[in-house]
N, C-alpha and C positions, 0 to 999 in steps of 0.2 A: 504494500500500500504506500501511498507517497502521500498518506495526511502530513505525516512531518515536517515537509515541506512547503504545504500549505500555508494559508495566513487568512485568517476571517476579518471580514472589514465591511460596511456597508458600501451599498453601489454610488451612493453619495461623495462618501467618503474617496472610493477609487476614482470618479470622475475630478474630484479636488488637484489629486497627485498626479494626475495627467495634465490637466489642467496648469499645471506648477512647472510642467515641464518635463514629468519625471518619465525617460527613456523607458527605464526597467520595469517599469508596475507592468504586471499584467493580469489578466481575469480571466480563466479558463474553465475547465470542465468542473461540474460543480457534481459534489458526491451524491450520489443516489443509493438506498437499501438495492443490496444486492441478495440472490439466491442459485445458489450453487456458481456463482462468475457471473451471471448476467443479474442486470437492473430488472427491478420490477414495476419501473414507470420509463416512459419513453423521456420523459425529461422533470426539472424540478419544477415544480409550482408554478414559479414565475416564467418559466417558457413556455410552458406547458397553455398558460394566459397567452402568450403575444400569438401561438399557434388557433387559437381560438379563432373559429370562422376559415380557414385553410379549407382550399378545396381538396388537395390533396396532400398526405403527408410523406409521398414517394416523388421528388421530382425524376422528372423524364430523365435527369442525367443519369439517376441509376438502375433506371430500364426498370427489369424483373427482382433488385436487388430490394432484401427488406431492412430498413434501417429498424436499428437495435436502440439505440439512444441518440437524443438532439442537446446539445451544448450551446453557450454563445461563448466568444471570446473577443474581447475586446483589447487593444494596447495603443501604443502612440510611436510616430517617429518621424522624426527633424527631415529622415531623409526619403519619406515619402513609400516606403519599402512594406511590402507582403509576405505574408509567410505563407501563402501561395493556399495550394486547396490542402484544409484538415478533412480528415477518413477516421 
């Protein structure tokens, strides 16, 4: 597990430190109850709301694939830079 790692903050709070300037913050996968390795919700509460009203919860890019969990991640950078497509 990598909670260790982790850092609990409100979203508020993480948009301040972006906001400030700060490179390094960043806002990733947010832990879900798991059973046997997998999640037992497709995403936490608060995604789970912005998905509300979705016509569909598979987009076309992943064909026939079934997504297993939905994350958001958020960070910032001076030089404009992506961390390309997250799987």
């Amino acid at each position: 597990s990598d909670d260790v790692s982790r850092e609990k903050t409100t979203f508020g709070d993480f948009c301040r430190e972006l906001e400030s300037g700060n490179e390094l913050a960043y806002l990733t996968t947010q832990a879900l109850e798991d059973a046997d390795g997998c999640p037992k919700s497709l995403a936490a509460d608060h995604v789970l709301k912005l998905l509300t009203g979705c016509q569909s919860l598979r987009p076309n890019l992943i064909g026939n694939l079934t997504p297993v969990q939905y994350n958001m991640w958020f960070g910032r950078s001076s030089e404009g830079s992506s961390s390309g497509l997250h799987h």
